[in-house]
C-alpha positions in Angstrom: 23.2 9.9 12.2 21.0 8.1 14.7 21.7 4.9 15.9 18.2 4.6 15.1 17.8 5.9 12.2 17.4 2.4 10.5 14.0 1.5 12.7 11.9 4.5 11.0 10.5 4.8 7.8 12.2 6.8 5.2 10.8 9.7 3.0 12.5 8.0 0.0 10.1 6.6 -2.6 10.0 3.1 -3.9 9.5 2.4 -7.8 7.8 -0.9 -8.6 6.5 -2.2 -11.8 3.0 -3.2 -11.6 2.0 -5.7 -14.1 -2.0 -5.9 -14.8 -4.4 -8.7 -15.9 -4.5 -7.4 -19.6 -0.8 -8.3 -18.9 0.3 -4.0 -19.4 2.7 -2.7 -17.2 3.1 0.4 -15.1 5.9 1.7 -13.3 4.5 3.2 -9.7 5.4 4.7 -6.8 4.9 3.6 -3.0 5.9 5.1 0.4 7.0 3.1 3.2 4.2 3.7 5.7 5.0 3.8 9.5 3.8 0.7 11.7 1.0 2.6 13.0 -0.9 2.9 9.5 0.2 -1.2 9.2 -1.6 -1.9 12.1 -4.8 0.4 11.3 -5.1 -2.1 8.1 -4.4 -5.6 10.6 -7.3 -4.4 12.8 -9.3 -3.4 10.1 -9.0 -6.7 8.6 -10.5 -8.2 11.8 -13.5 -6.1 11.7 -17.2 -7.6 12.0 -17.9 -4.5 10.1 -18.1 -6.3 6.1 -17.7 -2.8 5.0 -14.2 -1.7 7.2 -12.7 -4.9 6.3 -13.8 -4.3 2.5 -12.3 -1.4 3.0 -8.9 -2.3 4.8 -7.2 -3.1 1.6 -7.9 0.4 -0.1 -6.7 2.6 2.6 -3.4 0.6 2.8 -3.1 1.1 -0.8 -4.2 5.0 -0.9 -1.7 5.4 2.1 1.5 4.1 0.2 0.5 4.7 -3.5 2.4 8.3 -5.0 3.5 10.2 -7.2 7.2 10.1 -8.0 7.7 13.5 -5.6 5.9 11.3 -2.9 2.6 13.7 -3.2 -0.8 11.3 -2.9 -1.5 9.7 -6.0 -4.9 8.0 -5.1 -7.5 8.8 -2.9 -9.4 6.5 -0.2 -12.4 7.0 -2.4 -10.5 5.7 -5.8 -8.7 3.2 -4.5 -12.1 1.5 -3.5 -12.7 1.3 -6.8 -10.3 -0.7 -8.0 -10.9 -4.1 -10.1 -9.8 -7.0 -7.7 -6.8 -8.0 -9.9 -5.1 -3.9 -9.7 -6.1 -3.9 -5.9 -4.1 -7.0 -5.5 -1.3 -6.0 -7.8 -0.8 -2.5 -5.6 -1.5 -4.3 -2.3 1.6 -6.6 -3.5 3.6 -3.6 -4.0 2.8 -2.2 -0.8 3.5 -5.0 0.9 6.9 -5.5 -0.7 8.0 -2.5 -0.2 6.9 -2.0 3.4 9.3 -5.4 4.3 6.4 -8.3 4.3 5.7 -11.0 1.4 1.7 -11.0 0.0 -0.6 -13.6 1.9 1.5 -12.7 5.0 -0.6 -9.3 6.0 
């Protein structure tokens, strides 16, 4: 075991219920994503491009988002579909599990 071993992200997934505005739950999955993909999403969200930063949100949330075996549960193009109240349940979850509190991306 690597010294290091605690700086990289693990292949483990993360189970998090996700509770919606109808007020249902759903138990998901999310990957830890490596700071590389976190920081794609910061720059994004600095973009003068409306449609990148409009966008920033639902590539974070396609990256991390899977299925219980860790395989891709939601593509780029779904996740930009989203109603604003699941995008910002999921980008909670992300953010959780990928060590920062919402409001602080």
């Amino acid at each position: 075991m690597s010294k290091y071993e605690a700086f990289f992200v693990s292949a483990q997934v993360h189970e998090r219920k996700i509770t919606l505005a109808d007020g249902s739950e759903h138990s998901l999955f999310f990957k830890e994503l490596p700071a590389s993909i976190y920081r794609k999403f910061q720059i994004a969200e600095q973009s003068d491009d409306e449609d990148v930063r409009a966008g920033s949100m639902a590539k974070l949330i396609s990256s991390s988002l899977c299925e219980e075996d860790g395989s891709e549960a939601m593509t780029y193009e779904q996740a930009l579909k989203l109603k604003a109240s699941a995008a910002n349940a999921l980008l909670d979850a992300v953010l959780e599990v990928n060590g920062r509190k919402s409001g602080n991306a």
